[in-house]
MARBA-3410 file (N, C-alpha, C, O; in Angstrom, 1 decimal):
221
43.6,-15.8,10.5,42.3,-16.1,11.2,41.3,-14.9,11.0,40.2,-15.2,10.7 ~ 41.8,-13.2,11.2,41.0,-12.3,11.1,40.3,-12.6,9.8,39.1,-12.8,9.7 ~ 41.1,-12.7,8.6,40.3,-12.7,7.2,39.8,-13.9,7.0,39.3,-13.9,5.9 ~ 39.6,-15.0,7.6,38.7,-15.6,7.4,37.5,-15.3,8.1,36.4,-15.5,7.6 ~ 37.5,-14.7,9.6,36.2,-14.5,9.9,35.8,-13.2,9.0,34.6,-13.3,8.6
36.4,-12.3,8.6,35.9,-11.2,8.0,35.4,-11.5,6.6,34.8,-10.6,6.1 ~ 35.5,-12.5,5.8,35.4,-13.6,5.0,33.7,-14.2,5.4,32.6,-13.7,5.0 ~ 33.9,-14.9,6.1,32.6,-15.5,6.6,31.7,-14.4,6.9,30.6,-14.5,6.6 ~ 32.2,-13.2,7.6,30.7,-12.4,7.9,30.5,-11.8,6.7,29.3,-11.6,6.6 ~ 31.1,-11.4,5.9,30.6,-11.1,4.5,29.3,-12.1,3.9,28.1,-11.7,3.7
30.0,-13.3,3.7,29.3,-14.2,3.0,27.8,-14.5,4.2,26.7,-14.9,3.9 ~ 28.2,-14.1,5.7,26.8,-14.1,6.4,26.0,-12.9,5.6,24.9,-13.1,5.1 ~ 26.5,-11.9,5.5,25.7,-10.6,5.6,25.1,-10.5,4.1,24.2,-9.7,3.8 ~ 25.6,-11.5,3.0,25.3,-11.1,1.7,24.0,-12.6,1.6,23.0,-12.8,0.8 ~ 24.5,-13.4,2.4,23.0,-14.7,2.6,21.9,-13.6,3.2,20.9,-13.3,2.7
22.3,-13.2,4.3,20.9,-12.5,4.9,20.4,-11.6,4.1,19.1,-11.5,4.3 ~ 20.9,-10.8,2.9,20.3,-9.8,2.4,19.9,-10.7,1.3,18.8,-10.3,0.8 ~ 20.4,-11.9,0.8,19.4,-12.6,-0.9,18.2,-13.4,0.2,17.1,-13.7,-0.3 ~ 18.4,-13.6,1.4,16.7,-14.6,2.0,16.0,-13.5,1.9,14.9,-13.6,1.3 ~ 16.4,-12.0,2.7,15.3,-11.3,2.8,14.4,-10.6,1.4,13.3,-10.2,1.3
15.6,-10.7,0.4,15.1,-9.9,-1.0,14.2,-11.5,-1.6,13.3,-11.4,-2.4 ~ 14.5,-12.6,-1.3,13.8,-13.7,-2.0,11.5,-13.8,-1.1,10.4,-14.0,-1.6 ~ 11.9,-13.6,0.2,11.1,-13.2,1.3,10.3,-12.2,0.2,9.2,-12.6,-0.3 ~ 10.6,-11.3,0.0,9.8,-9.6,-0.1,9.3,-10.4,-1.7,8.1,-10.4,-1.8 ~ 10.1,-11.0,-3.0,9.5,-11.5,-4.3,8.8,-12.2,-4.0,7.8,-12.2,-4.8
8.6,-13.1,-2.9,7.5,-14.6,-3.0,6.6,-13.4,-2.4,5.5,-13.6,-3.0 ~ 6.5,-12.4,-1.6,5.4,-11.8,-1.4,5.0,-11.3,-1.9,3.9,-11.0,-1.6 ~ 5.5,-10.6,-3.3,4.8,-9.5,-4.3,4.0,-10.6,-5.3,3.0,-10.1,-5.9 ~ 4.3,-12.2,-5.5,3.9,-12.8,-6.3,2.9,-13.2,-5.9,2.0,-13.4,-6.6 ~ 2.8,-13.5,-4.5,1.5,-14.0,-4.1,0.3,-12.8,-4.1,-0.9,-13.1,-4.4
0.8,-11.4,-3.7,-0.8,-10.2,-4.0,-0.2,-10.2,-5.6,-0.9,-9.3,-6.1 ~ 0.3,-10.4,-6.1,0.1,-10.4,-7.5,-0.9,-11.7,-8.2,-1.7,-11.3,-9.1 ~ -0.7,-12.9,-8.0,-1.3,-14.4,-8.2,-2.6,-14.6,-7.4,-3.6,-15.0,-7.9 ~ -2.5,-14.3,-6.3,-3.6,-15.0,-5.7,-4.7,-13.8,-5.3,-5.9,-14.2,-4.9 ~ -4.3,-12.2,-5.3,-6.0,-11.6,-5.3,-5.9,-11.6,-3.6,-5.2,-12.1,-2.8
-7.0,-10.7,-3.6,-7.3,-10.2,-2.1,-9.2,-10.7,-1.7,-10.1,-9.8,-1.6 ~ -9.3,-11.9,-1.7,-10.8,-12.5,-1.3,-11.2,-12.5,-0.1,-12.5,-12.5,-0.1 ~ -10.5,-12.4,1.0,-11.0,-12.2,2.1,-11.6,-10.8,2.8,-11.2,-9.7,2.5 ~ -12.5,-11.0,3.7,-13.1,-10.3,4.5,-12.6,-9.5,5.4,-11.8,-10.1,6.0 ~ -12.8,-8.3,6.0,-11.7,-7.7,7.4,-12.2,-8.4,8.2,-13.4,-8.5,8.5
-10.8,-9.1,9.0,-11.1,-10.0,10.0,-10.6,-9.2,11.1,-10.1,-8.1,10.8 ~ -10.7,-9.6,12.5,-10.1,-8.9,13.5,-8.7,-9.5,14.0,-8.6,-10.7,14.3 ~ -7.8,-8.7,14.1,-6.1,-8.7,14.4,-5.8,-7.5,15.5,-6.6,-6.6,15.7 ~ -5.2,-7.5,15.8,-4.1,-6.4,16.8,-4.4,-5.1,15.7,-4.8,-5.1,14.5 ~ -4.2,-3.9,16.6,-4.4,-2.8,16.3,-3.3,-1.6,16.6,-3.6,-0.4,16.7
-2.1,-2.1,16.6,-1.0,-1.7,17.2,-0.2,-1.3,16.3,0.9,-1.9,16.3 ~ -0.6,-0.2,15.2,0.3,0.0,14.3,0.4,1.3,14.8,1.5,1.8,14.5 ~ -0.3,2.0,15.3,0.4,3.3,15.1,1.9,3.3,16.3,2.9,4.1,16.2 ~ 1.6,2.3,17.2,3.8,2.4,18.1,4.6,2.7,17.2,5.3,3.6,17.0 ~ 4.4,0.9,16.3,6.0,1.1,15.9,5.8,2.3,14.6,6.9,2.6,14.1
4.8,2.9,14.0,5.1,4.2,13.7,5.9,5.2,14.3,7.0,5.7,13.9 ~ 5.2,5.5,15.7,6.0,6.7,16.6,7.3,5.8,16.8,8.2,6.6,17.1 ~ 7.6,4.7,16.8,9.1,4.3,17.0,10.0,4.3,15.9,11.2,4.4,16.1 ~ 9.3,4.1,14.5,10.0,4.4,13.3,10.3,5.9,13.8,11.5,6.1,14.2 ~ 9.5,7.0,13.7,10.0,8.1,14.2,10.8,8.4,15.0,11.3,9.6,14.9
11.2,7.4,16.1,12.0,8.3,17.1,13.4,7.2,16.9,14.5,7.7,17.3 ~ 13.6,6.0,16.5,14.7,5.3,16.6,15.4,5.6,15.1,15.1,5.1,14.0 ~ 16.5,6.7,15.3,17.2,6.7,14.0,18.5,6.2,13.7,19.4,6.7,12.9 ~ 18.5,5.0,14.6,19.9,4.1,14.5,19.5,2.8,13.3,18.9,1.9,13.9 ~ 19.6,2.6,12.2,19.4,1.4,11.7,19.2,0.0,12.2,19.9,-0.2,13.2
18.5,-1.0,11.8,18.7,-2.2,12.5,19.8,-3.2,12.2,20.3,-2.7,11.2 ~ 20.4,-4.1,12.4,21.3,-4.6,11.6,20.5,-6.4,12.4,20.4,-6.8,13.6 ~ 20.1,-6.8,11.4,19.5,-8.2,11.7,20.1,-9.3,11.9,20.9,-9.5,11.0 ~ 20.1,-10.5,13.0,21.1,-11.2,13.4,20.4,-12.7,12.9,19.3,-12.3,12.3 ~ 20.5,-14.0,12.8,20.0,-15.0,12.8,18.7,-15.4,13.1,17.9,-16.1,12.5
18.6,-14.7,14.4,17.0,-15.3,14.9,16.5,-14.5,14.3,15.4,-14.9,14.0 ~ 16.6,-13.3,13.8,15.7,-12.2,13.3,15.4,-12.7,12.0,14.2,-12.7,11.6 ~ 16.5,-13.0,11.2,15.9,-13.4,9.6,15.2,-14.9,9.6,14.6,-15.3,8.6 ~ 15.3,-16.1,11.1,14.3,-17.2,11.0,12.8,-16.2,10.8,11.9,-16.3,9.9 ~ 12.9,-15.5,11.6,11.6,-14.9,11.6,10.7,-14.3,10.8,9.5,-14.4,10.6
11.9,-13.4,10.0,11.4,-13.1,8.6,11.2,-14.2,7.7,10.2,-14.2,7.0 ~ 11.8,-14.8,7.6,11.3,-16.2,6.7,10.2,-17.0,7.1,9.5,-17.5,6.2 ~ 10.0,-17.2,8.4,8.4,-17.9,9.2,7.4,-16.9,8.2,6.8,-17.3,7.2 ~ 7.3,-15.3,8.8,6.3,-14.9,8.4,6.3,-14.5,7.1,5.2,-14.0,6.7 ~ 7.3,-14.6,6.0,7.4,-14.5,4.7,6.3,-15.9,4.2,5.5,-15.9,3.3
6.7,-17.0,5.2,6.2,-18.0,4.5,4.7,-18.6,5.2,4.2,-19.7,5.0 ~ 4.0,-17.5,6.3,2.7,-17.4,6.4,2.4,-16.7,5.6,1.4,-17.2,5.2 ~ 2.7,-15.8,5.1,2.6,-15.0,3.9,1.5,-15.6,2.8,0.4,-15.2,2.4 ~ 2.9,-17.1,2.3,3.3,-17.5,1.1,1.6,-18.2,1.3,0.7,-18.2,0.4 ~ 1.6,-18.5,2.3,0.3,-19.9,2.7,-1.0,-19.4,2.7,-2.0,-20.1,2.5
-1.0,-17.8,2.8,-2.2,-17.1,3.4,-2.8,-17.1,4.5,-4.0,-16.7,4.6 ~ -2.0,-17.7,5.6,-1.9,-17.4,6.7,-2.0,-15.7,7.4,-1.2,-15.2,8.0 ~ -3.5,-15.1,6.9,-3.3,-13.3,6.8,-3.2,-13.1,8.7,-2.7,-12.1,9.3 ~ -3.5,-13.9,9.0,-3.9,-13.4,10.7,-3.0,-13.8,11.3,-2.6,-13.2,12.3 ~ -2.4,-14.9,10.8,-1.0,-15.3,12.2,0.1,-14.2,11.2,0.9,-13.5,11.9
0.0,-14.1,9.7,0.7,-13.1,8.9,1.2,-12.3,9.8,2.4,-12.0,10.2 ~ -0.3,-11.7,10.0,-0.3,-9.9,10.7,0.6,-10.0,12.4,1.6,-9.3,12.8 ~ -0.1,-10.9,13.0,0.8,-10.8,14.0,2.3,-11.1,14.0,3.0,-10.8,15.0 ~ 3.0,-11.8,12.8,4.0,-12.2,12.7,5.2,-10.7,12.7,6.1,-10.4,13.4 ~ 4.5,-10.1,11.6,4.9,-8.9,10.8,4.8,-7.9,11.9,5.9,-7.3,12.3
4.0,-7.7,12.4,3.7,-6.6,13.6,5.0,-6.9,14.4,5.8,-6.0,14.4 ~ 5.2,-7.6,14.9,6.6,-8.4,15.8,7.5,-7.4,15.1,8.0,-6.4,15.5 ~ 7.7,-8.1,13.9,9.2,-7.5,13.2,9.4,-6.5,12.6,10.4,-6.4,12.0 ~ 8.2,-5.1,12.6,7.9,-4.1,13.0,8.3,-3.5,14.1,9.0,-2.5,14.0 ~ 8.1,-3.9,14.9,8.5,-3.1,16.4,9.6,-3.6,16.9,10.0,-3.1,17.9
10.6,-4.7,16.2,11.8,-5.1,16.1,12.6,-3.9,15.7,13.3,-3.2,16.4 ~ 12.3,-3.7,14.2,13.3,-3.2,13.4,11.9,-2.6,12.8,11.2,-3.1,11.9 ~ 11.7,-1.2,13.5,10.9,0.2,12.9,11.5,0.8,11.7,10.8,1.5,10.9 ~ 12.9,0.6,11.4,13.6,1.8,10.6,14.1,0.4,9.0,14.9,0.5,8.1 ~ 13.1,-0.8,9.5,13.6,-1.6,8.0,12.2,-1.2,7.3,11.1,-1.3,7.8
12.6,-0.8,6.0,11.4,-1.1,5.4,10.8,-1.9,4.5,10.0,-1.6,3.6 ~ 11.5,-3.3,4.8,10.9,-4.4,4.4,10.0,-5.1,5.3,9.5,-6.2,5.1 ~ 10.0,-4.5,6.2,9.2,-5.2,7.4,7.8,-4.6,7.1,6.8,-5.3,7.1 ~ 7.9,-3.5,7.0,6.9,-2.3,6.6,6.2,-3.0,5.0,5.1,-3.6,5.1 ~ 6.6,-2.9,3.9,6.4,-3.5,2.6,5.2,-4.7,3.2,4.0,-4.6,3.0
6.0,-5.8,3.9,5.4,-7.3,4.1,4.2,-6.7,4.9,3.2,-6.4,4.4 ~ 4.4,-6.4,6.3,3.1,-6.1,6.8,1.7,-5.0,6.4,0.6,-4.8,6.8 ~ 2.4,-4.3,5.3,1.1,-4.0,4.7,0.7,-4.5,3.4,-0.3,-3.9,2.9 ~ 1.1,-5.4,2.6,0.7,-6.9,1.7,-0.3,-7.8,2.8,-1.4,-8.3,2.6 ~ 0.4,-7.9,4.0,-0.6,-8.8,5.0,-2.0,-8.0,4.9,-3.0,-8.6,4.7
-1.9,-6.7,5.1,-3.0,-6.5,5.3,-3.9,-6.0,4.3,-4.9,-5.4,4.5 ~ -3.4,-6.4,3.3,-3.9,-6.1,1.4,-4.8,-7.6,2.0,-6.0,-7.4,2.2 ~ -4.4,-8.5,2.0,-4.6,-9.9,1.8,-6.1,-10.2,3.0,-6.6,-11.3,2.9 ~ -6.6,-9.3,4.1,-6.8,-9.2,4.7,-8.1,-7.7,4.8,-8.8,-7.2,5.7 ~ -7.9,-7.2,3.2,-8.8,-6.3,3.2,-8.8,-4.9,3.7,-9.6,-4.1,3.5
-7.5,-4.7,4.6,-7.7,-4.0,5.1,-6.9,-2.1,4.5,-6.0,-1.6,5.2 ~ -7.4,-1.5,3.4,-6.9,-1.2,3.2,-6.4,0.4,3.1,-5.6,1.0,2.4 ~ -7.1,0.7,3.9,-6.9,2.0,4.7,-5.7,1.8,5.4,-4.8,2.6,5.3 ~ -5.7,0.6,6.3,-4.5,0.7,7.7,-3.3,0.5,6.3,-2.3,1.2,6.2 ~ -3.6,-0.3,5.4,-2.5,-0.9,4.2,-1.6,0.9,3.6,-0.5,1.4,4.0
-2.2,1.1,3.2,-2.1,2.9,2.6,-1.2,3.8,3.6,-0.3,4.6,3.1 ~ -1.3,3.7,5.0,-0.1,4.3,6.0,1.3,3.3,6.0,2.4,3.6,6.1 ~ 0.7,2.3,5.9,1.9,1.4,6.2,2.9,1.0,5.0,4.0,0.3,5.0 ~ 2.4,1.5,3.9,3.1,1.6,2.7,4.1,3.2,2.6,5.3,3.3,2.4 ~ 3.1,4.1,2.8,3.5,4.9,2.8,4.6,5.0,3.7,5.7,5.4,3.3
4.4,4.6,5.4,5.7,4.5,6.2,6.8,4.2,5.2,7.6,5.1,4.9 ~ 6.9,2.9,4.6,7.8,2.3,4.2,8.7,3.5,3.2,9.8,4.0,3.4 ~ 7.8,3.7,2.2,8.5,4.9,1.4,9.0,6.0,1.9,9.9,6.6,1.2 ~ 8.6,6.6,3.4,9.0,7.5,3.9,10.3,7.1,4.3,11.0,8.1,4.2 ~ 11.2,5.9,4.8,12.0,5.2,4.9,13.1,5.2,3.9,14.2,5.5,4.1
12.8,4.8,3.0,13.2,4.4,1.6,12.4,4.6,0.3,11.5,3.9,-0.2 ~ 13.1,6.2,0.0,12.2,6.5,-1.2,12.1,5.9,-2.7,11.5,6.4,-3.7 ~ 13.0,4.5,-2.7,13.3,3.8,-3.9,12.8,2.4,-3.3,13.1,1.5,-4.1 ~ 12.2,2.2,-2.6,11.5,0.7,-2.2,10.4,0.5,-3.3,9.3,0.7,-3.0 ~ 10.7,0.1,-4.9,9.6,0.1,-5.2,8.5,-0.7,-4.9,7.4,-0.3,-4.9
8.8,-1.7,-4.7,7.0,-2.7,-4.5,6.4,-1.9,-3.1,5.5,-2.6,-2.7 ~ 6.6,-1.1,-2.6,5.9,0.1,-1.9,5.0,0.4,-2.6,3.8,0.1,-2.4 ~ 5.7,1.3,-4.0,4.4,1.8,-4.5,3.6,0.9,-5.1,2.6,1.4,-5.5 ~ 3.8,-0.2,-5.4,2.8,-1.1,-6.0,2.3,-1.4,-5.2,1.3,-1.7,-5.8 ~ 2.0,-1.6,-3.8,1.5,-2.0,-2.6,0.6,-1.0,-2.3,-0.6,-1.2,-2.2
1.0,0.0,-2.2,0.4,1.7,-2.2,-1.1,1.5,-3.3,-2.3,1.6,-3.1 ~ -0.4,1.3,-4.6,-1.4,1.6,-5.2,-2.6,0.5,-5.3,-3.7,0.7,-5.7 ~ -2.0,-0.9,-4.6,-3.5,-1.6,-4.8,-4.4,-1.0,-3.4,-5.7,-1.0,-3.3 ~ -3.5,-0.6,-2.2,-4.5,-0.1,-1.2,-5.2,1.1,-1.3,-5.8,1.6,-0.4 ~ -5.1,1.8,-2.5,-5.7,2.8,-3.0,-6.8,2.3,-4.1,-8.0,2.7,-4.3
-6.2,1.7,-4.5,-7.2,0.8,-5.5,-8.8,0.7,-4.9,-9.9,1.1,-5.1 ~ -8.1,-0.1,-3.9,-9.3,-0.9,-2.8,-10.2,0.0,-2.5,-11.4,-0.3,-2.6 ~ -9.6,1.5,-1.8,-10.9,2.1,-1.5,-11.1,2.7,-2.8,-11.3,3.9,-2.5 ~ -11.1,2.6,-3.7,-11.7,3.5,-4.9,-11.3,4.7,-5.5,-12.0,5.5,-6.0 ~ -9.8,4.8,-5.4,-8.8,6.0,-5.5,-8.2,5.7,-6.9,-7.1,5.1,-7.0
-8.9,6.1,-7.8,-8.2,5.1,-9.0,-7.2,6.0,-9.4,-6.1,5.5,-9.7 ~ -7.2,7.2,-9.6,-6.2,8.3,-10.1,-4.9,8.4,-9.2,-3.9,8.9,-9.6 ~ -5.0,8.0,-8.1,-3.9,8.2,-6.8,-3.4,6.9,-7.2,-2.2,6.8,-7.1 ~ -4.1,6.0,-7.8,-3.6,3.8,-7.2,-2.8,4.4,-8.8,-1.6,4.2,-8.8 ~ -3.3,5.1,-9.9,-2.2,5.1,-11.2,-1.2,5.6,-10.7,-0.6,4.8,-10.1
-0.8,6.8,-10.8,0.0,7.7,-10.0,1.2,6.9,-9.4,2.4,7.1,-9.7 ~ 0.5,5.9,-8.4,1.6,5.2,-7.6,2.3,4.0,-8.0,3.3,3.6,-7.4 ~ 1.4,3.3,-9.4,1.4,2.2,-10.2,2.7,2.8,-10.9,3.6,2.1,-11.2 ~ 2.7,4.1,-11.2,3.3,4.6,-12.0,5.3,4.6,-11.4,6.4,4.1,-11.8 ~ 4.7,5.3,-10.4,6.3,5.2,-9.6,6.4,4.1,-9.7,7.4,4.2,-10.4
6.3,2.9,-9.5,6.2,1.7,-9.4,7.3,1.3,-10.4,8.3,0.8,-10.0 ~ 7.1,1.5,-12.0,8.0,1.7,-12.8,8.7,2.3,-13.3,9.4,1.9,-14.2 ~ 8.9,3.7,-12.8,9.8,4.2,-12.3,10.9,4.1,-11.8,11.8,4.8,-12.2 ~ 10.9,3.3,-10.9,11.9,3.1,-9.8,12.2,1.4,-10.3,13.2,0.9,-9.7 ~ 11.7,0.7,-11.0,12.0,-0.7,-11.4,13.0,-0.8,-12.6,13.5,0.2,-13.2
13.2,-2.3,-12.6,14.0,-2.2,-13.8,13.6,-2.6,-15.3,12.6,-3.3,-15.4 ~ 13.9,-2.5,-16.0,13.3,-2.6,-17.1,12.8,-3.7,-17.4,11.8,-3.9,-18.0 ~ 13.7,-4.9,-16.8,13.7,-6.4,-17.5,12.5,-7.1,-15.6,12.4,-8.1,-15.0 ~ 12.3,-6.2,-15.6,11.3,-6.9,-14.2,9.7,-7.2,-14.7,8.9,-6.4,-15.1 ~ 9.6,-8.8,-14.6,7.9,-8.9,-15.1,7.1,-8.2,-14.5,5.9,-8.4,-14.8
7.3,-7.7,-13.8,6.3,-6.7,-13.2,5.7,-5.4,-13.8,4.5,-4.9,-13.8 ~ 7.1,-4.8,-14.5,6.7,-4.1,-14.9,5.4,-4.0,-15.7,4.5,-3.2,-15.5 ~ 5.6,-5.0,-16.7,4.3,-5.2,-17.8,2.8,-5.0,-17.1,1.7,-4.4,-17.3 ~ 3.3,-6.2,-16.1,1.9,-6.2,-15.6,1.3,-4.6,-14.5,0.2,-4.7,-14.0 ~ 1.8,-3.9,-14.4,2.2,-2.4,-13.8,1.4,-1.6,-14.9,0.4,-0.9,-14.5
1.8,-1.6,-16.1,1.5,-0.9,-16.7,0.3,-1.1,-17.5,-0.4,-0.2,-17.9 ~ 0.0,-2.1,-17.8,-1.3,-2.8,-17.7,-2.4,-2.7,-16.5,-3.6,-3.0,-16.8 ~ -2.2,-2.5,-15.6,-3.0,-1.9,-14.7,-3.1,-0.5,-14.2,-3.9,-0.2,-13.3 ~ -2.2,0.4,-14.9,-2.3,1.4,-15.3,-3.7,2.1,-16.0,-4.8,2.7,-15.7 ~ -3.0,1.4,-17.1,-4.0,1.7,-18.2,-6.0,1.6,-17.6,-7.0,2.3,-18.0
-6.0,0.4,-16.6,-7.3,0.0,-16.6,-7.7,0.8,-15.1,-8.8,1.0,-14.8 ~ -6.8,1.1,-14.6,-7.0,2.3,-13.4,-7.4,3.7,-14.2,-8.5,4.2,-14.3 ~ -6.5,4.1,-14.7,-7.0,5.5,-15.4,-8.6,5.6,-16.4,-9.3,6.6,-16.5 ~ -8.7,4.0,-17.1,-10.1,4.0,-17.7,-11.2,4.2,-16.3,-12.1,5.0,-16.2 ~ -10.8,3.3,-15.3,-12.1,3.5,-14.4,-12.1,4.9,-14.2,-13.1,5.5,-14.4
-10.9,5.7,-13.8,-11.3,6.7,-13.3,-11.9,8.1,-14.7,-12.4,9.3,-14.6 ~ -11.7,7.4,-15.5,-12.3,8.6,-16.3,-13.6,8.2,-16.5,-14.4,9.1,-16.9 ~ -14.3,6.3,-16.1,-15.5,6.3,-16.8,-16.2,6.3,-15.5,-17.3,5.8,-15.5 ~ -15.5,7.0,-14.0,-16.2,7.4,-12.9,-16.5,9.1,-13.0,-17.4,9.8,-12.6 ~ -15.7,9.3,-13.5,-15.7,10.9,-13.4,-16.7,11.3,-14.8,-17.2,12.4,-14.6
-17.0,10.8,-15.7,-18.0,10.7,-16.5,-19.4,10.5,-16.5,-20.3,10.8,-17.3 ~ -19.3,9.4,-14.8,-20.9,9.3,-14.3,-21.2,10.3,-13.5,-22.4,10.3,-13.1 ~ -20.2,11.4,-13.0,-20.4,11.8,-11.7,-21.0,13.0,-12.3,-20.5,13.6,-13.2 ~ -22.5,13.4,-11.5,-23.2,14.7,-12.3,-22.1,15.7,-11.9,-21.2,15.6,-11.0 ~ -22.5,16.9,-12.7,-21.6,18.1,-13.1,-22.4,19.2,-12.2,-23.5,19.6,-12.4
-21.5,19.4,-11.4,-22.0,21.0,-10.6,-23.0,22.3,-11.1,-22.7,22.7,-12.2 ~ -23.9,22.7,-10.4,-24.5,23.4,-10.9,-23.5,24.7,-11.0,-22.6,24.7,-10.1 ~ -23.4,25.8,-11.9,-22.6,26.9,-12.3,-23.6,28.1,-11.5,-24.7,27.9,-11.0 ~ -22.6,29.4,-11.6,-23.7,30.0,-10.4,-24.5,31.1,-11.2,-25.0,32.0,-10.6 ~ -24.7,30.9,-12.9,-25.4,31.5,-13.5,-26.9,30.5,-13.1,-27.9,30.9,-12.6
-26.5,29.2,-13.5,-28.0,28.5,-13.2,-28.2,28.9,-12.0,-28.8,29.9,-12.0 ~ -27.8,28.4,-10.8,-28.1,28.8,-9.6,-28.9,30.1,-9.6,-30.0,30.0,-9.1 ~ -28.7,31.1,-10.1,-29.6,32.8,-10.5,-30.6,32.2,-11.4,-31.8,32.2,-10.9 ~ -30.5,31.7,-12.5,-32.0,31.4,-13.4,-33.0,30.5,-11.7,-34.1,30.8,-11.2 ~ -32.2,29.6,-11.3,-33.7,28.3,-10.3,-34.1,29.1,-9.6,-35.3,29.1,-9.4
-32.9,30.7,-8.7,-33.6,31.7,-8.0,-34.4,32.4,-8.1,-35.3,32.7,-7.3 ~ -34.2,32.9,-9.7,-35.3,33.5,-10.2,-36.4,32.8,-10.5,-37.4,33.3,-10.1 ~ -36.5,31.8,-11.2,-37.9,30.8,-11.6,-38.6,30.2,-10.2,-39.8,30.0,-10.2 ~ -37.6,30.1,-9.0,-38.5,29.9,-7.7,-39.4,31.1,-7.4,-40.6,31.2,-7.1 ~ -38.4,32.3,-7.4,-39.0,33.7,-7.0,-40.4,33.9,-7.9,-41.4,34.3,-7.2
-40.7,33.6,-9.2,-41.4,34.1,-10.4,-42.2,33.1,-9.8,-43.3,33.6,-9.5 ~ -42.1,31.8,-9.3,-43.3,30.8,-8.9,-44.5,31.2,-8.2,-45.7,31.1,-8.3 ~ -43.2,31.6,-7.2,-43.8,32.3,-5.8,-45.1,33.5,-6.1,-46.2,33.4,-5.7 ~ -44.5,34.3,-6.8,-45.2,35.5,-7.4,-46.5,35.6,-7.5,-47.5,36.1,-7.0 ~ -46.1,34.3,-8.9,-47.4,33.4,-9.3,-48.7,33.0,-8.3,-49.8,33.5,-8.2
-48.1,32.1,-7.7,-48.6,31.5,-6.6,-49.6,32.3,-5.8,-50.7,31.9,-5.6 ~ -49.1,33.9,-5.3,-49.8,34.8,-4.2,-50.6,35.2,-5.2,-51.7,34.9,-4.8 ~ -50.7,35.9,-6.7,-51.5,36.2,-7.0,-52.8,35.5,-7.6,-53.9,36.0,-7.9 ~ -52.5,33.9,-7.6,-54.0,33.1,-7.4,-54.3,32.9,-6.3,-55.3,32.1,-6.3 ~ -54.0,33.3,-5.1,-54.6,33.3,-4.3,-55.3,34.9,-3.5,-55.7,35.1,-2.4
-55.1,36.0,-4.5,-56.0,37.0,-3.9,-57.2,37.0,-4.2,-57.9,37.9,-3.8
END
């Protein structure tokens, strides 16, 4: 009887871990397929807790049944674009299990999907602070860097991204292909951006103001 139950909880614990890794791919395919069109809508603002609780609970979670229905509900608001019931879904299972960081991954894709990508940028980064091999972190990371216009930081992170993957993962391609088109913007931003005055010129405008000046007083004696 013992080795059959120890039997069965295996086979539980190795189902819970392929729902939750099937969960986290339908989510990278959907911000990969479907793009981020929406507007910042208003949701809960309760991310910085289960931060300070990621910080203070250093016991692992270990997830029971009801917990992975749950991850599957909001994997599959996710899947629908459901970003607002998403967010609150994710936020839940956040403050559940602070120290998973797949919980962390999904709730900051919600808030890719939702524009929001400043709050997205902490909550990726949580994750990686967790687990420094989570790669779709850094792919998550770098489109919320993307968003605000960080194109050399969104490569950088696109970069780890492949890094930490495997070779035979379609992602990668498309990773590295967006590499490429991150680093063009940022060189053909840094190309528009005027060039600092040097502090020799600075001395010539001082002096040609001064010499103006000069000018100036003596048409009027």
């Amino acid at each position: 009887m013992s080795s059959l139950h120890t039997k069965k909880s295996k086979n539980l614990a190795r189902k819970q871990r392929d729902i939750r890794l099937r969960a986290i791919v339908i989510t990278l395919s959907l911000v990969l397929l479907t793009g981020f069109g929406l507007y910042l809508l208003p949701g809960k603002t309760g991310i910085e807790t289960p931060l300070r609780m990621a910080e203070s609970s250093p016991t692992p979670f270990k997830p029971d049944a009801r917990f992975d229905k749950q991850f599957r509900d909001a994997a599959l608001l996710l899947h629908r674009k459901k970003y607002v019931e998403a967010l609150e879904a994710w936020e839940g299972l956040v403050e559940k299990a602070p120290q998973m960081p797949e919980t962390w991954v999904n709730l900051g894709y919600t808030l890719l999907g939702l524009n929001r990508h400043q709050v997205a940028e902490k909550v990726f980064q949580k994750a990686i602070s967790l687990r420094s091999s989570q790669a779709n972190a850094y792919f998550g990371l770098a489109l919320a860097l993307e968003g605000q216009d960080k194109y050399s930081d969104a490569a950088f992170n696109m970069q780890a991204f492949v890094e930490r993957s495997a070779k035979t993962d379609p992602y990668v391609k498309v990773a590295r292909e967006k590499i490429r088109t991150l680093m063009n913007w940022a060189a053909e931003r840094q190309s528009c951006e005027p060039e600092p005055p040097t502090g020799l010129n600075l001395v010539d405008n001082g002096m040609q103001g001064l010499s103006q000046g000069m000018t100036d007083d003596k048409g009027t004696e």
